[in-house]
C-alpha positions in Angstrom: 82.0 -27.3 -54.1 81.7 -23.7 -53.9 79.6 -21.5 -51.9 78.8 -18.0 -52.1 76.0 -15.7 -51.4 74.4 -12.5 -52.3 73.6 -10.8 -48.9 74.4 -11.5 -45.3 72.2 -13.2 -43.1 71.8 -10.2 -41.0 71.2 -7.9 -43.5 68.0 -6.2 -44.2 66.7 -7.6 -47.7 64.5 -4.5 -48.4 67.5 -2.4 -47.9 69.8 -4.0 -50.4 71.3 -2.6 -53.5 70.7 -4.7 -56.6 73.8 -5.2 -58.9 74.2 -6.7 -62.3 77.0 -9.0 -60.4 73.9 -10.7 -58.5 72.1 -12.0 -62.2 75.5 -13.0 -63.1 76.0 -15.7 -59.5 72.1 -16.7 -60.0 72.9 -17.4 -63.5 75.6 -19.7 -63.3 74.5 -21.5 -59.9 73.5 -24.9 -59.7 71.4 -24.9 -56.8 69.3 -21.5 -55.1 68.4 -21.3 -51.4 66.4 -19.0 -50.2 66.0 -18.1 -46.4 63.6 -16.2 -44.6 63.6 -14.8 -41.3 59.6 -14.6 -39.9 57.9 -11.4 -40.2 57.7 -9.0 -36.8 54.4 -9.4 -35.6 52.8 -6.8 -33.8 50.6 -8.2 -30.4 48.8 -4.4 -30.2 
Protein backbone atom coordinates (compact mmCIF):
# COMPACT_ATOMS: atom_id res chain seq x y z
CA UNK A 1 0.00 0.00 0.00
CA UNK A 2 1.01 3.45 -0.75
CA UNK A 3 0.02 6.63 0.56
CA UNK A 4 0.50 10.00 -0.62
CA UNK A 5 -1.29 13.32 -0.61
CA UNK A 6 -1.71 16.48 -2.34
CA UNK A 7 -1.55 19.17 0.46
CA UNK A 8 -0.77 19.21 4.12
CA UNK A 9 -3.17 19.00 6.66
CA UNK A 10 -2.28 22.42 7.83
CA UNK A 11 -2.26 24.08 4.77
CA UNK A 12 -4.80 26.58 3.66
CA UNK A 13 -6.77 24.81 0.61
CA UNK A 14 -7.83 28.32 -0.90
CA UNK A 15 -4.26 29.20 -0.96
CA UNK A 16 -2.89 26.27 -2.97
CA UNK A 17 -1.31 26.19 -6.24
CA UNK A 18 -2.87 23.68 -8.68
CA UNK A 19 -0.36 21.59 -10.72
CA UNK A 20 -0.76 19.21 -13.55
CA UNK A 21 1.16 16.62 -11.07
CA UNK A 22 -2.16 16.69 -8.85
CA UNK A 23 -4.63 15.19 -12.04
CA UNK A 24 -1.83 12.82 -12.62
CA UNK A 25 -1.99 11.13 -8.43
CA UNK A 26 -6.04 11.53 -8.64
CA UNK A 27 -5.89 9.79 -11.84
CA UNK A 28 -4.15 6.74 -10.95
CA UNK A 29 -5.44 6.43 -7.27
CA UNK A 30 -7.59 3.85 -6.14
CA UNK A 31 -9.32 5.28 -3.34
CA UNK A 32 -9.85 9.56 -2.67
CA UNK A 33 -10.36 11.01 0.84
CA UNK A 34 -11.32 14.11 1.34
CA UNK A 35 -11.01 16.09 4.74
CA UNK A 36 -12.43 19.10 5.95
CA UNK A 37 -11.60 21.24 8.77
CA UNK A 38 -15.13 23.12 10.04
CA UNK A 39 -15.65 26.61 8.82
CA UNK A 40 -14.66 29.69 11.42
CA UNK A 41 -17.81 30.83 12.60
CA UNK A 42 -18.24 34.17 13.67
CA UNK A 43 -20.40 34.65 17.33
CA UNK A 44 -20.81 38.74 16.43
Amino acid sequence: MTVDYIARGDLDPHFIDAKPSFMVKLSKADLVLQFYRPLATSSA
